[in-house]
N, C-alpha and C positions, 0 to 999 in steps of 0.2 A: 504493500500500500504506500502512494506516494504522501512525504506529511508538507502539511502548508507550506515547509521553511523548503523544500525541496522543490516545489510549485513554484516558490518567489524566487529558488536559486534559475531554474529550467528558466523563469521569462526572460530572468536579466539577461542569464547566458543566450538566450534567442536572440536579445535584442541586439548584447553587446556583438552577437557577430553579426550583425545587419549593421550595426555603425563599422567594424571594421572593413566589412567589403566598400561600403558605401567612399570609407576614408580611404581605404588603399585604391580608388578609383580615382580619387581625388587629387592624394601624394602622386601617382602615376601620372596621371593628367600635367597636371603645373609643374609638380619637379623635371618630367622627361621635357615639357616644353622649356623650359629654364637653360637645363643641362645642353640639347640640341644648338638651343641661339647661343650658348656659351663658347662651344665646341667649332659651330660653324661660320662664326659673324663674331668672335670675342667679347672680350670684357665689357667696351664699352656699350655695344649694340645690347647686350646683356643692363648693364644701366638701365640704359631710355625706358627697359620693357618694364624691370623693377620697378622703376620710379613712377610709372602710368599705374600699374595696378594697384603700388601704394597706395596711391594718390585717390584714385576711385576706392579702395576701403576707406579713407576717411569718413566720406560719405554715406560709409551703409547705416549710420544711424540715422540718417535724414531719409534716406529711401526706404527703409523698414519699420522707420521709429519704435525699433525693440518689441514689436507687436509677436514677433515668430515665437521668441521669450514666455511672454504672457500665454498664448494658447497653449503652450504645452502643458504650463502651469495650472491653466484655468479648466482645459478640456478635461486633462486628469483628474480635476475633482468637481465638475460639471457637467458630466458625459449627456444628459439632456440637451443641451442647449448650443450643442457642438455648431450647429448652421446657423445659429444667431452669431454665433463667434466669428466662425469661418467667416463669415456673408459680408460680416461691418468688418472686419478686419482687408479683406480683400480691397474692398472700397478706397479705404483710407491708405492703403500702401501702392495701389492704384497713380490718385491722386499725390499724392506725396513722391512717388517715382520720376512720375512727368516732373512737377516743380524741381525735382534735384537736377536734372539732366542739364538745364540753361545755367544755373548755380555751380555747377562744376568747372563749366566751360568758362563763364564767366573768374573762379577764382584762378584760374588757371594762367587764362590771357592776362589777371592780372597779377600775375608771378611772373610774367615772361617767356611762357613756355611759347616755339617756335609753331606754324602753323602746322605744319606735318604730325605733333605731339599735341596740338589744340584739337584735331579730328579725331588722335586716338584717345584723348579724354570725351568726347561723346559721343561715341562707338560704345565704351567702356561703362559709360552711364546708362544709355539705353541694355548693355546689356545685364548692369544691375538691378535696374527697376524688372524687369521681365525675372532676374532669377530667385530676388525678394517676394515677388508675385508666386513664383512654384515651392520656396522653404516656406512661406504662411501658410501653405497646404500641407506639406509636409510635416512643418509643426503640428498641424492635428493629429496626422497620427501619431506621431512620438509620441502629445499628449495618452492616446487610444493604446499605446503602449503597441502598434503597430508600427513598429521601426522599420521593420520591413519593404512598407512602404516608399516612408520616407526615402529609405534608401536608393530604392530603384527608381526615384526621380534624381538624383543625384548623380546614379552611374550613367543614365542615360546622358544628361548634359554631360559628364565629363568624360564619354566615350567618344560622344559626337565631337568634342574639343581636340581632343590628342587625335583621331585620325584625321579629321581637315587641315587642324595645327599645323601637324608632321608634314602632311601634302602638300601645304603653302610654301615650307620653310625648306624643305626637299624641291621645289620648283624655285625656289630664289625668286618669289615674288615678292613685292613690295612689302615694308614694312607693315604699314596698313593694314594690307589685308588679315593681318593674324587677330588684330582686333575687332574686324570685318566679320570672321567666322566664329567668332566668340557669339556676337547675338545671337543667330540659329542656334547653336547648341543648347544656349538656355531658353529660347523657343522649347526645342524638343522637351526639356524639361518639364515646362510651365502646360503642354500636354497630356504627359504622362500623370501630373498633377491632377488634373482635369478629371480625367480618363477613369482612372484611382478612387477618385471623390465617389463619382458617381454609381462606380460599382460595388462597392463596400457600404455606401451611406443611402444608396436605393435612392437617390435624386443626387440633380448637379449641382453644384457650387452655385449660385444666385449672389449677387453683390447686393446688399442692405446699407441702406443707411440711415440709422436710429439716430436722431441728434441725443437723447438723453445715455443713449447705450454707449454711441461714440465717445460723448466726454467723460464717461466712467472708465472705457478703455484704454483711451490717452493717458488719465491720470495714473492707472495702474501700470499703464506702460512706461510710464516718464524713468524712473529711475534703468529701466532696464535700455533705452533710450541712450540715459545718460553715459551707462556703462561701456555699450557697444560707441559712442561720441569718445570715449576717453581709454578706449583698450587700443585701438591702432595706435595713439601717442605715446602711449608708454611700451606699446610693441615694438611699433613699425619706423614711428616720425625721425628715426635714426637713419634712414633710407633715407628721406625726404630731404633731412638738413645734410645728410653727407654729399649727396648732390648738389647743394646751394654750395658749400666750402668747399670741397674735393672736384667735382665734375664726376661725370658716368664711370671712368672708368675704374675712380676710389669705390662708385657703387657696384660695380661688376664683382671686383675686387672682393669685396665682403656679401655681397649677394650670393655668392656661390657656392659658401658657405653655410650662409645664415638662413638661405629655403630649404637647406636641407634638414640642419639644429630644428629651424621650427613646424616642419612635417612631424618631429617626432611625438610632437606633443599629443597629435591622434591618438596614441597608442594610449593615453589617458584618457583622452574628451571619450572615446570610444566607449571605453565601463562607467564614467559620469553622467553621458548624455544617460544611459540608460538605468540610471539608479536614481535618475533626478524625479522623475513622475510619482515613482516609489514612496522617494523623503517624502517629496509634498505633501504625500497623502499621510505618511507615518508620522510626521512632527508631530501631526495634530493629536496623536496617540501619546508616542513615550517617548523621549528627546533619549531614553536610552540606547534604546532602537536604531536611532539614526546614526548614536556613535556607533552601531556596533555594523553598520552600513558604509559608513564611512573609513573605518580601519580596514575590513575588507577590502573597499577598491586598493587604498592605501599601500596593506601589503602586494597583490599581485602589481601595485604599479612599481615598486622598489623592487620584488625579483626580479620585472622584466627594465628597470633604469637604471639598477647597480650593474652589473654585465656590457650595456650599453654606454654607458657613461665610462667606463675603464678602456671597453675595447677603444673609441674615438678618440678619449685624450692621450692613448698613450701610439697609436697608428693613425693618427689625423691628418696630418702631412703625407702619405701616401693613401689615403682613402682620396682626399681631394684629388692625388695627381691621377690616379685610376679612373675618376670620374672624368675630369676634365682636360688633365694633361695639362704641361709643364708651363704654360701662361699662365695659370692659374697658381704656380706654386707658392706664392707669398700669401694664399689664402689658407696654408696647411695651419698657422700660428692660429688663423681667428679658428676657425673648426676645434681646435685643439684645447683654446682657452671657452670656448662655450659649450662644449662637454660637460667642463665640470659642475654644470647645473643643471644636465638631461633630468636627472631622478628630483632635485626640488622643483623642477616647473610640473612635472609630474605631481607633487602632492598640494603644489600652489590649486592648479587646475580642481583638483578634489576638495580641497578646502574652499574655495571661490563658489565653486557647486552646489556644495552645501551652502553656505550663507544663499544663496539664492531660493534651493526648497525649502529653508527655514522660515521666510520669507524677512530676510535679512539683503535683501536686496537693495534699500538704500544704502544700509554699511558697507558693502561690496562695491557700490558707485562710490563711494569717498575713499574708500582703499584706493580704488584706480584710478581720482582724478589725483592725488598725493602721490602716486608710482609716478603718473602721465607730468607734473610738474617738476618731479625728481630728475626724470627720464630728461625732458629740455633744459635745465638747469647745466646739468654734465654736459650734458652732448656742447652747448651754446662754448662751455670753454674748452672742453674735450677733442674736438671733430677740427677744428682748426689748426690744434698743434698736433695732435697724434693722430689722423685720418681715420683707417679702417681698423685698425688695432685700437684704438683709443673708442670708437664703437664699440668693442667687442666688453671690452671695461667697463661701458657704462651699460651695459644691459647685464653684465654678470650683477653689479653693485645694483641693479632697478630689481634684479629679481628676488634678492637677497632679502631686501625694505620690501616687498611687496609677501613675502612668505611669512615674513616677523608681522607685518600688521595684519595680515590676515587670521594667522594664529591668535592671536591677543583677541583680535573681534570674537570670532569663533568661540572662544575658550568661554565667554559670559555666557555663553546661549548652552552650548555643548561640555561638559566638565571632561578633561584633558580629554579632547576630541583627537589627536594621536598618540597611541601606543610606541614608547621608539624604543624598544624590545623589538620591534619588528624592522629594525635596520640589521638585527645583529647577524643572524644568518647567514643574508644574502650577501651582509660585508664580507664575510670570511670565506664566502665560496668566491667571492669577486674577488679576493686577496688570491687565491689560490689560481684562478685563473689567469691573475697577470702575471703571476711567473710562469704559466706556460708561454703567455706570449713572448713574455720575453727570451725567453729560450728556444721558441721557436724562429728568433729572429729574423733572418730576409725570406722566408719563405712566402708562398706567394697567398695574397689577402684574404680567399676562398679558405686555405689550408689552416689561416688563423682563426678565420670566422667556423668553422665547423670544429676546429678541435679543441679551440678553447671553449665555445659554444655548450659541447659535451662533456667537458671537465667543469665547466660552473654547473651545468643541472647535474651530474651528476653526487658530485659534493653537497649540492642543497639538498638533493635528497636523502644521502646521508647521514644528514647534520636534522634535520626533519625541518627544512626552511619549505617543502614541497612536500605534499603526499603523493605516493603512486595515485590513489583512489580520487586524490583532484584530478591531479592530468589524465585519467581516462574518462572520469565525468565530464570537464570540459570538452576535453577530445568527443565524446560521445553528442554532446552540446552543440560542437559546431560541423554537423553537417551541413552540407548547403543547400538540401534539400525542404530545409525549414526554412531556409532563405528566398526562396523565391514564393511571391505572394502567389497564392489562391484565390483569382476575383471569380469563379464561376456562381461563387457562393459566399456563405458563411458571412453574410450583414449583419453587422454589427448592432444596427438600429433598425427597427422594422419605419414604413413608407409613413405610417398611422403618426410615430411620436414624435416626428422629427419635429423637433424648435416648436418653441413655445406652443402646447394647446394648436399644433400642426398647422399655423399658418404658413 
């Protein structure tokens, strides 16, 4: 007989592997397009493209206004009222899309950006508001605890991206055009969206506009808003001002590196996204509960970022040159020194998560606007005298301030919301491991990744940091065949209760 805790362990594990395919569609997508214009076109062309995508995430708080946030939150403990959500939600991100597009372009031209880079800022805008438009659907499921879904609007835009991508940049066409076939892709997206809705929820998505509903939604959306306005700054805006002082090819230069460090983070968002619907609903229960939710993501994210974190800082310098080859080689230093934070942006990510199911989400907004002014403070004296190295510093030292003040918040709501017993383990299998690497010396990267790979889990499982009986639970967890959604059937809502007394 299955018991409850093993019901709530199976959904997470469903879900968390629907965020992983969804995220390694994603890392595939943007990193191989990244790696390709690095390889083919260099550093700087590599720049221009960083600096345009930066530049359009600034944005994604004005073109989503943190609404995707909110429905995951809200559906999750509102499953009635899911198409009043959807319906005003659409509307307003709609509306808000279009207004971002001329605003983009607009702060652009007035930054100076050349005209060829003015077209790829509203290419890039139009294809934000379209793909803000298909994650607000997407957010319902995740709320619905159907990640699955989610998912498979995700793979689709970024399958469509890497094969047209690859096509353009393989034919040596214009730069343009690579931000050209960005729109379609999330077209395809904001379809399968569509598609989704309507087979699972027995009608289609309909755009609402409640003025009294709407300003209840704003206001609860606002901080989430906020967060998403003040996470690119304290992420990204390093990219932005190394370009004002350096020029492209100081941002090639540390780009090359730094999309790769911050792909990793997936590997976290992946088990948060999917424990967050959970908390929301569990705070309301036992605030015990949620630590003991919370420790779990915690530990499997330190088995899988202690390992990761040792292999990078101490073979970074030839990962980089493997990847991109020897123009690149002065980026082996930045790779090398942002390692050593893999495993705490991993537990930052966790504890961020939580204050948001807790519904600590304005705390979370003032943690990241205090990261976000930290973040420009450094960089302002930082990035002029010590370039792409001197970035790599100010973001180790942002994450550092951003992990203490999260903890501290957390710590009032949650009583010692981390166990760090649960570093100890995976340290000493990861101690163990870097003296194989090092003794394995110049062998080649493959040889290092599978065998020290094998010498860490097998050590942790020695030492009891892993049980056999997880890793074949999970293993059993993530076939893929629970990953592909079943729309023939299985509605979730019947036709009769949808929204409100079924209008």
């Amino acid at each position: 007989m299955i018991t409850p805790t093993q019901q709530v362990a199976a959904r997470v594990a469903k879900n968390t592997v629907a965020q992983i395919v969804a995220m390694a569609a994603t890392i595939v997508s943007k990193l191989l397009i990244t790696i390709v214009i690095g390889r083919w076109f260099g550093a700087e062309r590599m720049g221009d493209y960083a600096a345009i995508m930066t530049f359009s995430l600034l944005f994604t708080f004005l073109a989503s206004l943190g609404l995707h946030w909110t429905l995951i939150r809200e559906t999750a403990t509102h499953l009635e009222e899911i198409h009043r959500y959807a319906g005003n939600g659409i509307s307003l991100v709609f509306i808000s899309g279009l207004l971002t597009i001329p605003i983009m372009i607009g702060v652009a031209a007035g930054l100076g950006y050349r005209h060829e880079l003015l077209v790829a800022v509203g290419l890039a805008g139009l294809a934000l508001m379209v793909d803000c438009l298909a994650q607000l659907v997407g957010a319902v499921f995740n709320g619905m605890e159907r990640m699955e879904l989610g998912a498979a609007i995700i793979i689709a835009q970024e399958v469509t991206f890497l094969l047209i991508g690859l096509l353009v940049l393989w034919l040596r066409l214009p730069f343009l055009w690579l931000f050209g076939v960005y729109v379609p892709s999330r077209l395809i997206g904001l379809v399968a969206a569509f598609i989704f809705y309507r087979r699972v929820l027995g009608e289609g998505l309909r755009p609402r506009f409640e003025p009294p509903f709407v300003k209840a939604l704003l206001w609860t959306s606002a901080p989430f808003a906020a967060n998403m306005a003040l996470g690119p700054i304290y992420l990204r805006i390093d990219v932005l001002m190394l370009s004002f002082y350096q020029g492209s090819l100081a941002v090639g230069l540390y780009e090359a590196t730094a999309s790769i460090f911050y792909r990793f983070n997936v590997l976290a968002r992946m088990f948060n996204n999917a424990l967050m619907p959970l908390m929301a609903r569990e705070y309301e229960i036992s605030m015990t509960r949620v630590r003991g939710y919370v420790n779990a993501a915690a530990r499997y994210q330190i088995v899988i970022g202690m390992p990761m974190t040792l292999f990078c800082l101490m073979l970074g310098e030839r990962i980089v040159l493997f990847i991109y080859g020897p123009e690149f080689a002065a980026s082996g230093l930045v790779f090398s020194l942002l390692a050593t934070i893999i495993t705490l942006r991993f537990l930052d990510n966790t504890l961020a998560t939580t204050l948001t199911a807790v519904n600590m989400q304005t705390q979370r907004s003032i943690i990241v606007a205090g990261a976000a002014v930290l973040n420009v403070l450094l960089n302002m004296y930082v990035l002029p005298r010590y370039s792409y190295v001197g970035a790599t510093v100010t973001t180790i030292m942002t994450e550092v301030f951003f992990f203490a003040a999260l903890y501290a918040v957390l710590a009032r709501r949650v009583h010692k919301p981390l166990q760090w017993t649960l570093l100890i383990r995976p340290f000493l299998a990861a101690a163990v491991m870097g003296l194989v690497i090092r003794g394995l010396g110049d062998q080649h990267l493959l040889v290092h990744f599978f065998v020290s790979g094998s010498v860490y889990l097998g050590v942790l499982l020695a030492i009891g940091g892993i049980t056999p009986n997880e890793i074949r639970f999970l293993w059993r967890l993530s076939r893929f065949d629970r990953f592909i959604p079943h729309l023939s059937g299985g509605k979730i809502m019947p036709r009769a209760k949808s929204i409100s007394g079924g209008k």
